[in-house]
Each structure stands twice: as C-alpha cells, then as structure tokens.
BATOR-143263 format. One record per residue (C-alpha): y, z, x. Coordinates in pm, 1 decimal, always signed. Example, Ala and Ser with C-alpha at 12.3 -4.5 7.8 and 13.67 -1.06 7.14 Angstrom:
! residues 2
<pake north="-450.0" up="+780.0" east="+1230.0"/>
<pake north="-106.0" up="+714.0" east="+1367.0"/>
This chain:
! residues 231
<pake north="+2028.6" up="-561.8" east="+3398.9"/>
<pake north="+1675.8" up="-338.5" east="+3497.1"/>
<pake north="+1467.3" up="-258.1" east="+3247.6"/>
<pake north="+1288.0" up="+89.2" east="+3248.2"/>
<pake north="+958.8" up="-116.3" east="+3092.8"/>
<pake north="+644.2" up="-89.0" east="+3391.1"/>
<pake north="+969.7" up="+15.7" east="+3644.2"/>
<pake north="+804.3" up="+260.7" east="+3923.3"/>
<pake north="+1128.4" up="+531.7" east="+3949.7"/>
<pake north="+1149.2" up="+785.6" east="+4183.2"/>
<pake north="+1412.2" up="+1103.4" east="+4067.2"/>
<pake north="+1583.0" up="+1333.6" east="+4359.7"/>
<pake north="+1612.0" up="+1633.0" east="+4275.8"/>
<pake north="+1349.1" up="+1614.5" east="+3996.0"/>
<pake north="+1327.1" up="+1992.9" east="+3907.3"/>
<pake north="+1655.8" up="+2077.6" east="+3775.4"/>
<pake north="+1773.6" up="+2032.4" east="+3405.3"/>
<pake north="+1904.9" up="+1641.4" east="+3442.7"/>
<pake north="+1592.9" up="+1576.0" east="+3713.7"/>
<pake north="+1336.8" up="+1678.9" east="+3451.5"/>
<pake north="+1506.1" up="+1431.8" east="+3219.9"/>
<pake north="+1529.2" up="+1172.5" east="+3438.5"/>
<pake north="+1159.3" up="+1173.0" east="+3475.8"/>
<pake north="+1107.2" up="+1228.6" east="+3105.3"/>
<pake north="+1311.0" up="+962.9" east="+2956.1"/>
<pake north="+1176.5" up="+726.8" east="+3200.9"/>
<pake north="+836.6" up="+789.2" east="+3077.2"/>
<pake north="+958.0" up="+707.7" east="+2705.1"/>
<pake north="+1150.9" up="+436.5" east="+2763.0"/>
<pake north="+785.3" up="+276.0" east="+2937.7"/>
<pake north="+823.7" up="+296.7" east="+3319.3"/>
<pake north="+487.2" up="+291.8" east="+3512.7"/>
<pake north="+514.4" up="+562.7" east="+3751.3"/>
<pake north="+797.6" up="+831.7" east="+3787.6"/>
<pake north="+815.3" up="+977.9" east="+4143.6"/>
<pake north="+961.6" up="+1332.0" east="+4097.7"/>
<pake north="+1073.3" up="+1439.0" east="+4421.8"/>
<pake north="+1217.4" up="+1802.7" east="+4537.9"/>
<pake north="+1157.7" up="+1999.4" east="+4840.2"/>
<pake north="+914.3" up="+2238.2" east="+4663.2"/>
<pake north="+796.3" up="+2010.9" east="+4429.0"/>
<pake north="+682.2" up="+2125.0" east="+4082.3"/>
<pake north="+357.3" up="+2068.0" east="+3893.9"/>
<pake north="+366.8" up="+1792.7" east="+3600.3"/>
<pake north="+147.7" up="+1746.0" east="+3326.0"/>
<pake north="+116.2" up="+1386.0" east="+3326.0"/>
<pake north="-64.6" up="+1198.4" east="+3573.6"/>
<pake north="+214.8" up="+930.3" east="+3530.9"/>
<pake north="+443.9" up="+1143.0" east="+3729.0"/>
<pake north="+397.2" up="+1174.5" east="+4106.0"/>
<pake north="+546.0" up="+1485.7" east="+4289.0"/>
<pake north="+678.5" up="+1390.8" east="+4611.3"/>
<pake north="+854.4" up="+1620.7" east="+4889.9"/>
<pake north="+1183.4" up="+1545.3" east="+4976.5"/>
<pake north="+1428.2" up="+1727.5" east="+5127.5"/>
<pake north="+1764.9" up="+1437.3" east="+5139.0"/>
<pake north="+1891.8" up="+1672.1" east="+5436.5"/>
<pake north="+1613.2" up="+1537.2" east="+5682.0"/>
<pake north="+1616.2" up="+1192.9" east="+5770.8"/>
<pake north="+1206.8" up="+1267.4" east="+5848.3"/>
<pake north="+1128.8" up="+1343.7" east="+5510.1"/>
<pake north="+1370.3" up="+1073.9" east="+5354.6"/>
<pake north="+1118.3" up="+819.2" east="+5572.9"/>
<pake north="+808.6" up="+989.6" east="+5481.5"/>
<pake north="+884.4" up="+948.7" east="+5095.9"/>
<pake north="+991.6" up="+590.4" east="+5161.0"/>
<pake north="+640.7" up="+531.9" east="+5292.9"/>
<pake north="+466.5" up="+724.5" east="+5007.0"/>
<pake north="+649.8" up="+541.9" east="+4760.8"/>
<pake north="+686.5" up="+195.0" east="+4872.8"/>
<pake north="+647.8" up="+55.2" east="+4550.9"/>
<pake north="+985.4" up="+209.3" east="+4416.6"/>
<pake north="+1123.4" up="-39.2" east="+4208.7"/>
<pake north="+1450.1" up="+231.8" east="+4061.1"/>
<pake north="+1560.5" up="+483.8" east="+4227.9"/>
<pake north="+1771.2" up="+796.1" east="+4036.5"/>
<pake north="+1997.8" up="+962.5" east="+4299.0"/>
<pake north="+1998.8" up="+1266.7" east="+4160.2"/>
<pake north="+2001.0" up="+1565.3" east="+4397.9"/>
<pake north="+2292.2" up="+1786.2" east="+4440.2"/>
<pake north="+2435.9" up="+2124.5" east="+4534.3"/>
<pake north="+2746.8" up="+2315.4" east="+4410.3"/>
<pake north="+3004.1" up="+2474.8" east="+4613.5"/>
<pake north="+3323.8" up="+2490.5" east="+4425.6"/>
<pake north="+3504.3" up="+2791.7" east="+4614.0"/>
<pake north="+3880.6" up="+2680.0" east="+4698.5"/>
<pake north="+3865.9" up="+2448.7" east="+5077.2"/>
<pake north="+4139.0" up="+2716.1" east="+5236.5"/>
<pake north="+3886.1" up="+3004.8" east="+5107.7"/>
<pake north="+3569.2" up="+2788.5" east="+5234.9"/>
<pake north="+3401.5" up="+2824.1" east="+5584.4"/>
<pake north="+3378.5" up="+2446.5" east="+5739.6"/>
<pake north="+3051.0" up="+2503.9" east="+5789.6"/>
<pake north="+3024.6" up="+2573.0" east="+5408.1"/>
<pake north="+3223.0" up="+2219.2" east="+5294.1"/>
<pake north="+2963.9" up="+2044.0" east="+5563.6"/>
<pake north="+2662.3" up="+2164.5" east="+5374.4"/>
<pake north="+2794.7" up="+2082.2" east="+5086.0"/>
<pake north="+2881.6" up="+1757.4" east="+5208.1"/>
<pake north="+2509.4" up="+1714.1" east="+5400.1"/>
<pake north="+2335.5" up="+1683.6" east="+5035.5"/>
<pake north="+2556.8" up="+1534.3" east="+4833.4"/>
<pake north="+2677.8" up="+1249.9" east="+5083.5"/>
<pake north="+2505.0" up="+1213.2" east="+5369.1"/>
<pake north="+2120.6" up="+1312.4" east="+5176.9"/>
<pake north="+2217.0" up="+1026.9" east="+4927.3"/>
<pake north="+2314.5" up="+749.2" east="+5136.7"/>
<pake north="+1979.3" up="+829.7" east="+5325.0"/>
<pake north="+1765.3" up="+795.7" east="+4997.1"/>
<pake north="+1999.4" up="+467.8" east="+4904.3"/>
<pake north="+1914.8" up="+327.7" east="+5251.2"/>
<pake north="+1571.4" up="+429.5" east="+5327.5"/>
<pake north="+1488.4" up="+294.8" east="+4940.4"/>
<pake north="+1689.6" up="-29.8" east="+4956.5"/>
<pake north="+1435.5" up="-298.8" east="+5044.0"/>
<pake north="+1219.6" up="-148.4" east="+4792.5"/>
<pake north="+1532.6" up="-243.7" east="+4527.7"/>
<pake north="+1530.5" up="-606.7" east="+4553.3"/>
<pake north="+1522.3" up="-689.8" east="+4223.0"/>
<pake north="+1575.4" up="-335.7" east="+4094.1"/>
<pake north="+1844.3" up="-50.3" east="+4051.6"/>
<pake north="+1992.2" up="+239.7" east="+4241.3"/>
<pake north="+2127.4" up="+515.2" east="+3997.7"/>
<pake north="+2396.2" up="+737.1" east="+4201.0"/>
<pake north="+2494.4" up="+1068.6" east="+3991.4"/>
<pake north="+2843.5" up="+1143.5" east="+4070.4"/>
<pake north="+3078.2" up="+1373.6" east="+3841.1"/>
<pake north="+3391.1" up="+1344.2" east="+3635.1"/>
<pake north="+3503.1" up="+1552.1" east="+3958.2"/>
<pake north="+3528.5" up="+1243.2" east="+4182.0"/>
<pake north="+3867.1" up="+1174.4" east="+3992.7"/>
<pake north="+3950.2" up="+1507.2" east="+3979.4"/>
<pake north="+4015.7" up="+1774.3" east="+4255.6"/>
<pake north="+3937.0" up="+2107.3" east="+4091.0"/>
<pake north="+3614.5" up="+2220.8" east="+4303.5"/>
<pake north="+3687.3" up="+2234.0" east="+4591.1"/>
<pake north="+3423.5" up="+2110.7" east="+4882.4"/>
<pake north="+3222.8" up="+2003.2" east="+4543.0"/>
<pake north="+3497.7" up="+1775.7" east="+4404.2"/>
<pake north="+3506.6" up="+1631.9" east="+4772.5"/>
<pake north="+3174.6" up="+1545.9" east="+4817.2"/>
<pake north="+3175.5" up="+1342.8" east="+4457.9"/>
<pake north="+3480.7" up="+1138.3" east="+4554.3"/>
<pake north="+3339.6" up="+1117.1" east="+4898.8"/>
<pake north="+2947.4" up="+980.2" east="+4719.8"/>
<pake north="+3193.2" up="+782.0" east="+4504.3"/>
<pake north="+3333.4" up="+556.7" east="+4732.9"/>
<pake north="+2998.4" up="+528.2" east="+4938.3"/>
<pake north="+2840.3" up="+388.9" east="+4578.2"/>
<pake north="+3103.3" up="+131.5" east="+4530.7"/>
<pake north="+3087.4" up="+1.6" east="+4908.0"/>
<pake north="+2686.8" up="-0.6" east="+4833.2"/>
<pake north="+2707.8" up="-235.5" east="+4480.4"/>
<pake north="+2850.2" up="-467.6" east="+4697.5"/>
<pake north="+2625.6" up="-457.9" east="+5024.4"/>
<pake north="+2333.5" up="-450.8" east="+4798.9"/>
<pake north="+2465.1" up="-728.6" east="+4553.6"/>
<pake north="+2296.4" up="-1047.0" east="+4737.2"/>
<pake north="+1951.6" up="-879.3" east="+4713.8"/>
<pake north="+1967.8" up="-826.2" east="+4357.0"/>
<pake north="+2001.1" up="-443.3" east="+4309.2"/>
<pake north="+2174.8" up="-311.3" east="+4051.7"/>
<pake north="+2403.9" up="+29.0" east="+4173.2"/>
<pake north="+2516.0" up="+246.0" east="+3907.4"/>
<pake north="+2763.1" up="+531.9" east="+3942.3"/>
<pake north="+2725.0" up="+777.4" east="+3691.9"/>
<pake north="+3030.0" up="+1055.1" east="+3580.9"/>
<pake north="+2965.2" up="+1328.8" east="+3391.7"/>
<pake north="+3151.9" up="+1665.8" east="+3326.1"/>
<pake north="+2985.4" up="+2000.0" east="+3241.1"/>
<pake north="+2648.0" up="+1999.5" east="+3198.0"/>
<pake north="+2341.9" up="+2278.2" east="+3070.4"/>
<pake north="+2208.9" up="+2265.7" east="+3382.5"/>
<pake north="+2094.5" up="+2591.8" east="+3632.7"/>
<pake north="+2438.4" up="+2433.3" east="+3840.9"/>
<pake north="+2641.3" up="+2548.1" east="+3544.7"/>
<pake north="+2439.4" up="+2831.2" east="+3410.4"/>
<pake north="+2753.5" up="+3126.6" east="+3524.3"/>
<pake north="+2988.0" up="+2886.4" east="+3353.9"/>
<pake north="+3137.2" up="+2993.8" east="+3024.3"/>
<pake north="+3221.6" up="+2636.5" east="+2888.3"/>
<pake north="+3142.8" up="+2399.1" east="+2701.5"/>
<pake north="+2844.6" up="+2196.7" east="+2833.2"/>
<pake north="+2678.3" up="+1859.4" east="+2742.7"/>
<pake north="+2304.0" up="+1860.9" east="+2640.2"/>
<pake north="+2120.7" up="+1670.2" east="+2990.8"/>
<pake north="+1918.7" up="+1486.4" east="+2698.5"/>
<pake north="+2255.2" up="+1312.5" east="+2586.8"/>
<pake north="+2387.0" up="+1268.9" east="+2905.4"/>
<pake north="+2063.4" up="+1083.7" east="+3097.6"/>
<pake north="+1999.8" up="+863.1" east="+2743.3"/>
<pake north="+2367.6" up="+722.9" east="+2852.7"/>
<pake north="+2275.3" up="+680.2" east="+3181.4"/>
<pake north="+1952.1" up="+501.2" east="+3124.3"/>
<pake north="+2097.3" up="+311.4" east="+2821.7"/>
<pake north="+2362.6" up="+176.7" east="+3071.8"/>
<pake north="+2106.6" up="+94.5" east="+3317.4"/>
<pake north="+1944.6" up="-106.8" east="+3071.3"/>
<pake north="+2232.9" up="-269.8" east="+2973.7"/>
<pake north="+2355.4" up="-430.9" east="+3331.5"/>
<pake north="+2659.1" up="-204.7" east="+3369.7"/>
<pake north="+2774.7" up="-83.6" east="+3707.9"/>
<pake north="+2921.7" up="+242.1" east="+3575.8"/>
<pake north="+2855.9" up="+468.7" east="+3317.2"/>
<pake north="+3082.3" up="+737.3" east="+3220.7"/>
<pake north="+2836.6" up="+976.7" east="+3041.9"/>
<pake north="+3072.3" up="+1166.4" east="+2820.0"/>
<pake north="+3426.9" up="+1217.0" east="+2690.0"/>
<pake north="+3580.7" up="+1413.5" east="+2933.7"/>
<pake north="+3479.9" up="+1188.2" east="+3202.3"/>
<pake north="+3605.2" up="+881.8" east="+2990.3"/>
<pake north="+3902.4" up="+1085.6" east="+2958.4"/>
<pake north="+3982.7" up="+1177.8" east="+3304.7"/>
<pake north="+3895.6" up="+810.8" east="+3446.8"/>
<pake north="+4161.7" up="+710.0" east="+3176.9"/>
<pake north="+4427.1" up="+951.1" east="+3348.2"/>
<pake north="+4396.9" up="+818.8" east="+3685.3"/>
<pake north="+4699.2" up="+609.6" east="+3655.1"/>
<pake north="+4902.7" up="+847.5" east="+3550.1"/>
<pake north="+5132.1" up="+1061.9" east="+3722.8"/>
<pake north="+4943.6" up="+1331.5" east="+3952.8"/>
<pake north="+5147.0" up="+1602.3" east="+3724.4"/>
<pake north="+4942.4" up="+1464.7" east="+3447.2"/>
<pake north="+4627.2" up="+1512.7" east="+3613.2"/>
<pake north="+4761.5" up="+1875.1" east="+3777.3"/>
<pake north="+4996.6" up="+2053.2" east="+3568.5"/>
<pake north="+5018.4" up="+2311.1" east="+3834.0"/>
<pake north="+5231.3" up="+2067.9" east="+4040.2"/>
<pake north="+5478.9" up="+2056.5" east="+3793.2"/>
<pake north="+5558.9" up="+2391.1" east="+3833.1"/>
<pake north="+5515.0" up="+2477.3" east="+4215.1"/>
C-alpha cells in the first residue's frame, strides 16, 4: 500500500474538474508537495502545490518535468481528451490524436516517472469505457491505456511500485459538460481512488456503473450490446 502522508504527487492534467481534486485531496489527506502539471498551467493558492508544464504529447516536455520533479514519489495519470464520434464517421488522423494523449502521453509520464516510483505508486485513470465500446476512438484509447496499465503492474512490480487502474463512468467534469446524464461528483470519485491507493489495491472501480459493467464482461456480448441482438 502508499500512503498519501509526506508523498510528493505530481497530477497530469491538473486543471480540469478530477485534476483539481487530485491535487486537493492529496493536500488533505497530508502529502508534501503536489505537482500540478498542464500545458498552460494554472495559478494555485498554496505554496504546497507546484505548477509544472507538461504537455504528455512531447516526449521533450515529459523529460523536462521528470527533471523538475525528481523527487516524485506518486504519480496521478490523469490527462485525457474526448473524442467519442463513431470510428467509420472519424478521420484516422482524428482516432490518432485521440490515441497520442490518452496512450502514448501516458505511457511517457509512466516511463519517464518510473525510477522516481520505487517505493511509490502510479495512478492510471482509465474509464468504465475500457470494457465497453460505446465512444468510439475514446472507448479505444481506454481499453488500449488499459492493457498498457496491467502489462506495467507487472514490469514495475520488482521495484516496488504500486499501479492502479482506475474506472469510472460519467463524471461533472468540462469532458462531460454537453452531456445530459447523470454524472458522479469528481469529489466522490477521486476519495475512491485515493482511498484505494491507500489501501494496496491494484484497481479501483470508482462507481456503480463501472462495478456494473466490469461485472458484465462475462456475459454474452448481446448483454453488453443489445443492438446486436437485433441487427
């Protein structure tokens, strides 16, 4: 297990609804230092929290923070984009942007950050849409960050670093703010994170629908896709 107490955690993504309590909850629950990274970082009113630049789609500015924060002990993978158009309505080039922050800009972080997490914790924030194909290039990317954060619990195992994968569904967040459903508070949803953190798990699914969903998996596709039972 990692405990939160004196950690040094830096949050991708750190201006958005569940970035902002990331670095807020971390604070309460007694960590040192919060990095809170973005590529137009924001100002904070607490000289506990450090804004950082950080863009995950450059591998120069992924190695730049790594230097500047070299005393990361946690790290909250956090950044994302949306992109939920249907694939056969979606440019390529669309799905591959997509894609280039929400794969290939996390398993930068996860790798540029990893000798700093001997000892520590890597928080990946996937989606209840890994397990679920409804969002298009979106849903893709999460199962695609999914599978890249169970291959890394296990090559990061012998050096002591916890990996958490985190699911949650819809969420009050500016990603969701068009969406007319109904949404989890980002309060509720990083307390579950950070509570599972805390308690040595090595997933977390952060609310009922995701519980739900993950449940599902072995059932019949139709169950998961009722529109297959009637194509």
């Amino acid at each position: 297990m990692t405990t939160l107490t004196d950690a040094v955690v830096l949050v991708t993504g750190a201006n958005g609804g569940l970035g902002t309590a990331f670095v807020q909850q971390a604070l309460d629950r007694g960590a040192a230092k919060v990095y809170a990274t973005a590529r137009s970082p924001r100002t904070w009113d607490d000289e506990r929290i450090v804004p950082l630049v950080l863009d995950v789609t450059d591998q120069a500015s992924v190695d730049a923070a790594a230097r500047a924060a070299a005393d990361v002990t946690i790290v909250v993978n956090n950044a994302g984009i949306g992109g939920s158009a249907p694939l056969l309505e979606t440019s390529v080039d669309d799905v591959e942007r997509v894609f280039a922050t929400n794969v290939f800009g996390a398993l930068r972080v996860a790798k540029a950050f990893a000798p700093s997490l001997a000892g520590g914790a890597l928080v990946d924030v996937h989606s209840v849409l890994s397990w679920i194909a409804l969002a298009g290039g979106y849903s893709a990317s999460k199962a695609a960050f999914w599978s890249i954060t169970n291959s890394l619990r296990l090559e990061l195992a012998p050096q002591g670093t916890q990996v958490v994968g985190a699911h949650l569904g819809y969420t009050d967040t500016g990603m969701t703010a068009d969406l007319d459903v109904d949404k989890a508070d980002p309060a509720d949803i990083v307390a579950a994170i950070y509570d599972a953190l805390e308690a040595g798990e090595h997933e977390v699914l952060a609310d009922q629908i995701s519980r739900d969903v993950r449940a599902g998996l072995s059932a019949p596709l139709a169950a998961l896709y009722p529109a297959l039972a009637t194509a």
